[in-house]
C-alpha positions as CSV (number, residue, x, y, z in Angstrom):
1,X,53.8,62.4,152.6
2,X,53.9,66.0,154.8
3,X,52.8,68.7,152.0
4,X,51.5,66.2,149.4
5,X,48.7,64.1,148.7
6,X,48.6,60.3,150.1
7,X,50.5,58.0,148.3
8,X,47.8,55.4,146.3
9,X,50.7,52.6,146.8
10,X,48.9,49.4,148.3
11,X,51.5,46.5,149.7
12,X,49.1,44.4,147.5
13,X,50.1,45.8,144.2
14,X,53.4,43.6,144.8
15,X,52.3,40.3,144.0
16,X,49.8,41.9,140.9
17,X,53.2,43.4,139.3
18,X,54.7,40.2,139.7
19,X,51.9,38.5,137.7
20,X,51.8,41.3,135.1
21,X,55.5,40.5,134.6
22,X,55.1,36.8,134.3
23,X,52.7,37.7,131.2
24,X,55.4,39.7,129.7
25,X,54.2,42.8,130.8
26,X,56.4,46.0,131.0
27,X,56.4,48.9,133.3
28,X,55.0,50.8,131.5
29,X,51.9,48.4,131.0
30,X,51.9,47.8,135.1
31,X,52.0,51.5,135.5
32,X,48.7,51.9,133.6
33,X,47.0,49.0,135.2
34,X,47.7,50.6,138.7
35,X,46.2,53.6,136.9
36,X,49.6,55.9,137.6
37,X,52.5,57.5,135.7
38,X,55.7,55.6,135.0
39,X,57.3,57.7,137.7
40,X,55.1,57.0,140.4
41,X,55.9,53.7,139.9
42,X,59.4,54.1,140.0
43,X,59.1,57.0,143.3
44,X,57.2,53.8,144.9
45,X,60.4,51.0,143.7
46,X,62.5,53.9,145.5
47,X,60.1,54.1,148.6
48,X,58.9,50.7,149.4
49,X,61.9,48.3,149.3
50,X,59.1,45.2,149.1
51,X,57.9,46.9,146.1
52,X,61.6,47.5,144.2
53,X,62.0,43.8,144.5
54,X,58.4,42.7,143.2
55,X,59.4,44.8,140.2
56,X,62.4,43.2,139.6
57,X,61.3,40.3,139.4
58,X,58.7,41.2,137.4
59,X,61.1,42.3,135.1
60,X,63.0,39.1,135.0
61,X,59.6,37.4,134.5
62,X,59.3,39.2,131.7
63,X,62.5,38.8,130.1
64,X,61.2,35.2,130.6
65,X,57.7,35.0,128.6
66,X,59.7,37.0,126.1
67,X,62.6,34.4,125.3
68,X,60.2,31.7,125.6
69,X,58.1,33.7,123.2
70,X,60.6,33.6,120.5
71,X,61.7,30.1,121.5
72,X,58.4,29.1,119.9
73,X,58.2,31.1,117.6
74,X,61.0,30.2,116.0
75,X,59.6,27.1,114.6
76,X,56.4,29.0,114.2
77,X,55.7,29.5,110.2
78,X,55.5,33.5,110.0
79,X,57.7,34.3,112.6
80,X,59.7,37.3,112.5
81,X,62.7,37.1,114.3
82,X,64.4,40.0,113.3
83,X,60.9,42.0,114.7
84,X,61.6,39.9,117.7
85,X,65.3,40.0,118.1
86,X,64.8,44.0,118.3
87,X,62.0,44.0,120.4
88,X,64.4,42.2,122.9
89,X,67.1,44.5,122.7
90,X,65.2,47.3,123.3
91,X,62.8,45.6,125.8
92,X,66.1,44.3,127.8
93,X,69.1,46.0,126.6
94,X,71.4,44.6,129.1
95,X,71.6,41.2,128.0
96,X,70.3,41.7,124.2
97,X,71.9,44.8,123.0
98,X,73.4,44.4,119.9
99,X,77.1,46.0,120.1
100,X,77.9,47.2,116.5
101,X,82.1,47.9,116.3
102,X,84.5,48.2,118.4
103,X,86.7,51.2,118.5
104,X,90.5,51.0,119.5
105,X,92.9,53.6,120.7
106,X,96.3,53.3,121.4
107,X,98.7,55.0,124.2
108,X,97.2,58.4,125.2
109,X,93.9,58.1,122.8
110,X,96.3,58.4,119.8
111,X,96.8,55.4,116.7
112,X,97.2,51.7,117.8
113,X,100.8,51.1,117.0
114,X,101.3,47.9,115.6
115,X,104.5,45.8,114.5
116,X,105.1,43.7,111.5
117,X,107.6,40.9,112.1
118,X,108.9,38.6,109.1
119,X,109.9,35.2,109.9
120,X,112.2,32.9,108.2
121,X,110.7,29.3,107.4
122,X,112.9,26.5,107.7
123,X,111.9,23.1,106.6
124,X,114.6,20.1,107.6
125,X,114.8,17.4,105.4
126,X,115.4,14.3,107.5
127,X,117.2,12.9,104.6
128,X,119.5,15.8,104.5
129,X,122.6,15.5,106.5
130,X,123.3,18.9,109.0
C-alpha cells in the first residue's frame, strides 16, 4: 500500500472467518478476533477477492447456526421466539425482514381508482319452463 502502512490481511484468515461464521459469528465479532475495525475488514472483502468470498460464506454459515438455533429452540421450554425472530431480521434482513404495509398509488402517484360493479343473480329453476 504506497503511502500507508502494510496491510495486516493474512490469506489464512479466510478459512478462520469461515469457521467463525459456522459458529454464528457476525462481522463484527470476526473483525475483533482479527483484532481490526469493521472497515478494514470490509477494505480487505473489497481487496482480496479470496477473502470477499470466505466472508460470504461465512455469512451464509451464519444465517445457518442461527435458524438451526431457533429450530431447537422452539421446542425448548423458555424460548423466546419473538427475541429470536428479531434477532434474525436484523441479523439477516434480506431474507427475515418483516415488511409492515403496503402502500398503493394509482396513475401518476395520485388515489387508486377503483370500480364498483353490481351484478344481477339469476337462479333457474329446472322445474320452471323458459
Amino acid at each position: 500500500m504506497p503511502g500507508g502502512r502494510p496491510t495486516l490481511y493474512d490469506p489464512a484468515y479466510c478459512e478462520r472467518a469461515i469457521e467463525a461464521g459456522k459458529a454464528g459469528k457476525s462481522y463484527a465479532w470476526i473483525a475483533a478476533e482479527f483484532d481490526i475495525s469493521k472497515q478494514t475488514l470490509y477494505d480487505w472483502m473489497a481487496a482480496h477477492p479470496e477473502f470477499l468470498d470466505a466472508m460470504t460464506r461465512a455469512r451464509g454459515y451464519a444465517q445457518r447456526w442461527w435458524e438451526d438455533a431457533g429450530q431447537e429452540g422452539m421446542t425448548s421450554p423458555g424460548f423466546n421466539a419473538s427475541v429470536w425472530s428479531r434477532s434474525m431480521g436484523a441479523r439477516f434482513p434480506d431474507d427475515w425482514r418483516e415488511v409492515k404495509g403496503t402502500e398503493l398509488t394509482g396513475k401518476d402517484g395520485g388515489p387508486v381508482q377503483t370500480e364498483v360493479r353490481q351484478t344481477e343473480r339469476v337462479i333457474i329453476d329446472p322445474q320452471r319452463p323458459v
